[in-house]
N, C-alpha and C positions, 0 to 999 in steps of 0.2 A: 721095804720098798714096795713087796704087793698090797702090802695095806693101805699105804697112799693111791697106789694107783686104783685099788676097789674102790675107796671114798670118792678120789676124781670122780671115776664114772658114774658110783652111783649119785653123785651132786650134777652131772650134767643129764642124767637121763630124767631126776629130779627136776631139773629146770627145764627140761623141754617137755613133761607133763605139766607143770605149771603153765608154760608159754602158749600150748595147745588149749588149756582151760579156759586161759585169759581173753585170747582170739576167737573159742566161741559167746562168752559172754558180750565182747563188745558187737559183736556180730550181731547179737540179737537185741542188743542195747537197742544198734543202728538202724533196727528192724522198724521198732516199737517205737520212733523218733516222727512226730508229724509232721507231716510236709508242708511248705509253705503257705501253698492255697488254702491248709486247714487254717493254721494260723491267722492269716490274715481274714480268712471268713467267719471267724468266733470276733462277731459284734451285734450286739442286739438289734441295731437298727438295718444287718443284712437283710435281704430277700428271702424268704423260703424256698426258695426255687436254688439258691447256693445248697443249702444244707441237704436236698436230697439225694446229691451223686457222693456230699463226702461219709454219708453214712455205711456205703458200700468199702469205700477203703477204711477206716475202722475196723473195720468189722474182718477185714483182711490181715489186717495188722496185729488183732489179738487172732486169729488163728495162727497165724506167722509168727509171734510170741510163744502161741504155746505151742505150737511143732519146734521149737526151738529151745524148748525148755531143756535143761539137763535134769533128770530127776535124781542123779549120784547127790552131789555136793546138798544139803540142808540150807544153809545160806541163801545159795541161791536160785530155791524154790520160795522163799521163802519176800526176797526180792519180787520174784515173778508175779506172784500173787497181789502183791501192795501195790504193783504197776499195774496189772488188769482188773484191780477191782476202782482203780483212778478212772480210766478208761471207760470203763464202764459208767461209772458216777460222770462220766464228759457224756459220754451218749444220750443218759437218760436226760439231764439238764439241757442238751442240742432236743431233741425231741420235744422238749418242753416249751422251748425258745421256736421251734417249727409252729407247735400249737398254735402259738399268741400271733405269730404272724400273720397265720392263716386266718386268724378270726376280725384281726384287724385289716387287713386286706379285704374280707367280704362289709364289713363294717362299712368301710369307704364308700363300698360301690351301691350301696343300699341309702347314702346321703345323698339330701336332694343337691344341687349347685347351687354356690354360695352367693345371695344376692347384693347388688351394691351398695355399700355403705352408705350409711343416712347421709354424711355431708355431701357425698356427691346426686342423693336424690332430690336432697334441698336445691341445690343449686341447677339441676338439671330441670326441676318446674319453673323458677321462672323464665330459661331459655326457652323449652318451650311454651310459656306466654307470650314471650316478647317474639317469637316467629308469629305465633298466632294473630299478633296485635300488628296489623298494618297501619302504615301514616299516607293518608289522600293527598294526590296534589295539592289542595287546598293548603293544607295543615303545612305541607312540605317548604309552600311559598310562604306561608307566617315565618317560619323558623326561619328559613335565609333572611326573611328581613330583617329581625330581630338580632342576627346574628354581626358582633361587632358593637352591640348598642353599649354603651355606658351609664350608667345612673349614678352620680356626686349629688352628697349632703353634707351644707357646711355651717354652722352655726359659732357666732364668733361674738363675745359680747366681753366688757368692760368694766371697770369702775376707775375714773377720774375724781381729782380732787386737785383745783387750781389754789395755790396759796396766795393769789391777787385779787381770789374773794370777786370775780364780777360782777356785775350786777345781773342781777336774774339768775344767776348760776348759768350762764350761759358763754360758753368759751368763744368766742370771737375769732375769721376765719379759719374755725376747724373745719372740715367739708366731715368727716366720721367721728368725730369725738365731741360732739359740740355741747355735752350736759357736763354740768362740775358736779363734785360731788353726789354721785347717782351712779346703781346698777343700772348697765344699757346693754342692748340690745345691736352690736352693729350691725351684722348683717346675718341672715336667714337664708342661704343658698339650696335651689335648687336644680341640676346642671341635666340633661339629657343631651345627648349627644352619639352618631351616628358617621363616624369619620369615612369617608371614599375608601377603597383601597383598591387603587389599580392594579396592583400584583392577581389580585380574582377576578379580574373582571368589575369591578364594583367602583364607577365614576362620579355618583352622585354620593351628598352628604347633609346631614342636617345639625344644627345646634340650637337647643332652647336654655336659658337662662335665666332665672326666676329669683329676682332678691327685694325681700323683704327688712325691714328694721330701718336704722338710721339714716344708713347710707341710700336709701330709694328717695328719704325727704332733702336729699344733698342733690341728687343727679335726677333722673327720671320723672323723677313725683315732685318735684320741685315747679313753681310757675313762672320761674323767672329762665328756666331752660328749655319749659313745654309751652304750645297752645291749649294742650290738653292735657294736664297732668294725670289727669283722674283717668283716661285710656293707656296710658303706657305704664300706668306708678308700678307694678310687679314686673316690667320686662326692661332685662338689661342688654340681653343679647337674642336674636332672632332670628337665624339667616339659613339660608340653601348655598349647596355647594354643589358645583361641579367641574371637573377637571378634565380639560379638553386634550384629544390625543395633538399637541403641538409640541414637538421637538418634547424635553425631557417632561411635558406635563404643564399646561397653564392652570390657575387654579382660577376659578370665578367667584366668587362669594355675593347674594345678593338680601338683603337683610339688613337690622340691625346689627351692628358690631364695636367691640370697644376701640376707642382709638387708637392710632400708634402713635400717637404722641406723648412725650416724658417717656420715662422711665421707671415711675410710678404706675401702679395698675390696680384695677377695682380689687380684685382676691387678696386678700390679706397674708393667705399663706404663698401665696405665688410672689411675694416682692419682700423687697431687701429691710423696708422701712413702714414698720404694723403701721404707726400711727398718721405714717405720712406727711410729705412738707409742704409750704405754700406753694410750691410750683403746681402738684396734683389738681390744686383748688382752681390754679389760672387755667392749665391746660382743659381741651375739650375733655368729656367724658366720655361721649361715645356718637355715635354716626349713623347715617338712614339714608344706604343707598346702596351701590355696586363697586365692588374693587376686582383688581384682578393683580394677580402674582406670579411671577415667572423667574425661577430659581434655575439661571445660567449654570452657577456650576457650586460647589462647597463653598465658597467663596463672595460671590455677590449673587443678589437676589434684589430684583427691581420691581415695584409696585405703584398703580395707580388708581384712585378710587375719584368718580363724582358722586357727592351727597348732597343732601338738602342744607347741613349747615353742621350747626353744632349740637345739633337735636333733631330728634326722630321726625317731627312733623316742622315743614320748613314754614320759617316767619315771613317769608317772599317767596318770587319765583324764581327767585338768581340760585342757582346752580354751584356750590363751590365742590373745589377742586384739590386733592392730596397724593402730592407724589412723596412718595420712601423708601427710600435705599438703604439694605444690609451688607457691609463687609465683616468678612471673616478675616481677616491678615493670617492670624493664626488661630492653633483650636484651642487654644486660650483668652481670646478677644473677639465681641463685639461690639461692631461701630454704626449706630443706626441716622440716618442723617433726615429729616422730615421739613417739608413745604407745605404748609399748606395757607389757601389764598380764597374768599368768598364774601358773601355781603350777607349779615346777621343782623341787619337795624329790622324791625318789625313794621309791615305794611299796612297791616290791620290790627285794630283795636282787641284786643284777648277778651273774653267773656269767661269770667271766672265763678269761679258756684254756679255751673248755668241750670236752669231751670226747664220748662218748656222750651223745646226750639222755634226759634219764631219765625221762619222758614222749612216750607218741606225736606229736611235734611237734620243730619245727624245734631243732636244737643252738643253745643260747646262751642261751636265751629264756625269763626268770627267772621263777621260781614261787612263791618265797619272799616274803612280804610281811613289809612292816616293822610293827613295831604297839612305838607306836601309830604311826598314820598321821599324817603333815605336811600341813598346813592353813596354810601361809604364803605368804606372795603378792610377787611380786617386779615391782616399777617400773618403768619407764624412761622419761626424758625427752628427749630427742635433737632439738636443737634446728641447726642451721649453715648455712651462708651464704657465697657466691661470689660476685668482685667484679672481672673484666675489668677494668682502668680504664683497659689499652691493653693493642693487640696485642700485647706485648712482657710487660704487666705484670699480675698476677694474685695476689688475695689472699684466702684464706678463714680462717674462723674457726668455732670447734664450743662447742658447752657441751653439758654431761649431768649429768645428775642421777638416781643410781641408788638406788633403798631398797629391802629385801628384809626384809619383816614376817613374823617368823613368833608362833604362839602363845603357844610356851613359852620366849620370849628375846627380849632388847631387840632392836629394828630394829636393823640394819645398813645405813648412806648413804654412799654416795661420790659427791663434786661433783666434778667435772673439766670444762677446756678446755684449747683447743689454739689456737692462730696460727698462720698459713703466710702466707707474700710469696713469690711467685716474678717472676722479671723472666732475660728473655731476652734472652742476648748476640749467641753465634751458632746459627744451623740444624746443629751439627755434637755436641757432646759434651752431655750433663746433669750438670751439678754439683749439691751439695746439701750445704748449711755445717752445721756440727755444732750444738747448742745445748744452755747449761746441762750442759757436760760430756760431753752422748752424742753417741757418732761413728755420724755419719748420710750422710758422703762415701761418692759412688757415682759409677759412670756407666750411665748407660742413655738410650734409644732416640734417636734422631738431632736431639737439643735441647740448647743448651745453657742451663741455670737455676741461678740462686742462688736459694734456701729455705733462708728462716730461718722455725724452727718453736717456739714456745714455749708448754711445756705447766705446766698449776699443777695 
């Protein structure tokens, strides 16, 4: 029984030298342990200015190591040693990392400031040229005028081939197609144009129109439509515009301009029908004088024009007269409805190829009067109408009714209409079906349509 109790004790005096041994080693473990600011300050890209306060606690921490050392136990001197010769290998390495900082840090401040990159020098010289370069009133007033202007170039030409073989190769009332079998030429557009815009301030406007080719020896350049073909043959259209502050805006137009008559019109791309029908040919072409336009509301739109007739330079002194009225019904429909009433028999004698003028006054410009004088009055009823009924699908329709009263002879009336359907395939070629015998296949501008047209 003492024997056991010897061994108890000396097994628990045993374990509480152990226990005591243990509790200084962790002690000094917890000593030699860095603290977080070291921790987190070991990064190369710190400051040098971190590392000089933690060199002081190091340096604390191996003295507080080694006053803590136990020099009994072998072990755990042994321990000691491999943990402050670590330490040490961290200092020297921190010291090292101090260096480079230091030298880059003086490095910096020894660079000159970084200048701006090329693309922003580039772009910074011609700003400042374009400050440097000022615009004179002069120059400032060109540019407003200019500004708004439009320039159209249109050239539009053919090749026909009549299988009725005519004679001369000459197609019979075509007004643009009139050579068979031949590359032509129809028309040769030049547009300039200068529209109002009363939203800026800006109430006048100008339009010039320049057409060359087939179609000038149809209308213009023609002597059976001029006194003087040889001064208008290149001008189709020619007028000044201004728009008077009246209620939403009158327009004035004074000039040459094409008629509103048919439904047919000079631009080839602007109309339903390239090659065009005999009504085109009956209708005026175009007009030499003053009109005025006054657009009540989306809906109707009322116009009246005095000209000299049915051509630029009048064959008399009578005065005709065209009234035209637009309805809208809906935004799918227009209905344009045309009057117009004047005397077109010729007073004087035309001088054709003139030569020397045999009077102080312009070459061409006839003297001779007819007698007796024509006192006949020529009609027109010009009535048509456009019909959207889908994006794809499009159809109008014309009627006219023409009489030409003169004196000393029975009137002369011509009724006519025309039908058109057009319906869109693709966004790529224009087709256009023949009807009633006449070849009306074409291609033009970037549509492609079937028109069927049917004239009585």
């Amino acid at each position: 029984m003492l024997l056991v109790c010897l061994l108890a004790i000396g097994f628990m005096v045993w374990f509480l030298i152990a226990l005591v041994r243990d509790g200084r080693r962790r002690s000094a473990e917890h000593r030699l342990r860095l603290p977080s600011t070291l921790r987190a300050a070991w990064s190369p890209e710190s400051p040098a200015a971190t590392w000089r306060w933690l060199l002081p606690i190091i340096h604390f921490a191996l003295l507080s190591r080694s006053s803590a050392q136990t020099p009994n136990p072998n072990t755990y001197q042994d321990d000691a040693k491999a943990e402050i010769q670590q330490l040490r290998d961290l200092v020297q390495e921190l010291q090292k990392r101090i260096v480079k900082l230091e030298s880059r840090l003086e490095s910096k401040r020894d660079l000159p400031k970084p200048s701006a990159p090329q693309s922003e020098a580039v772009v910074s010289q011609p700003a400042a040229a374009n400050q440097q370069q000022t615009i004179t009133n002069e120059d400032r007033n060109v540019l407003d005028f200019f500004r708004g202007t439009t320039i159209n170039l249109g050239v539009h030409g053919y090749y026909g081939y009549n299988f009725n073989r005519p004679a001369g190769r000459v197609n019979l009332l075509r007004p643009y197609d009139g050579s068979n079998n031949s590359f032509s030429v129809k028309q040769a557009n030049i547009i300039l144009e200068q529209a109002p815009d009363v939203a800026s301030g800006k109430r006048f406007g100008a339009r010039l129109d320049l057409q060359y080719g087939q179609a000038t020896e149809s209308s213009q350049g023609n002597a059976a439509n001029e006194l003087r073909p040889q001064a208008y043959r290149p001008i189709w259209q020619a007028f000044r515009t201004y728009v008077f502050p009246l209620g939403k805006g009158l327009t004035m137009d004074v000039g040459e301009w094409a008629s509103p008559l048919g439904i047919e019109t000079n631009q080839s791309k602007d109309q339903m029908n390239y090659f065009r029908s005999y009504l085109f040919n009956l209708m005026p072409f175009y007009h030499m004088g003053a009109r005025a336009t006054y657009q009540f509301n989306n809906a109707v739109t009322l116009g009246y024009a005095v000209v000299n007739g049915i051509q630029a330079e009048d064959f008399n002194g009578f005065k005709s007269q065209i009234v035209f009225l637009t309805l809208r019904p809906t935004k799918r429909m227009t209905w344009n409805i045309n009057y117009y009433t004047g005397q077109e028999q010729r007073d004087v004698v035309s001088v054709l190829n003139p030569g020397f003028p045999s009077q102080p006054t312009q070459p061409g410009l006839p003297a001779t009067p007819f007698t007796p004088t024509p006192d006949g009055r020529l009609h027109i009823v010009d009535s048509n109408v456009t019909w959207t009924a889908t994006p794809r699908l499009t159809s109008a329709a014309e009627g006219d009714y023409v009489i030409c009263v003169l004196s000393q002879s029975t009137p002369a009336h011509v009724t006519g209409g025309a039908g058109y359907a057009r319906y869109q395939f693709t966004p790529k070629v224009a087709e256009y079906l023949p009807d009633r015998g006449e070849d009306h296949s074409s291609f033009e501008r970037d549509d492609t349509y079937v028109l069927v047209q049917i004239c009585g």
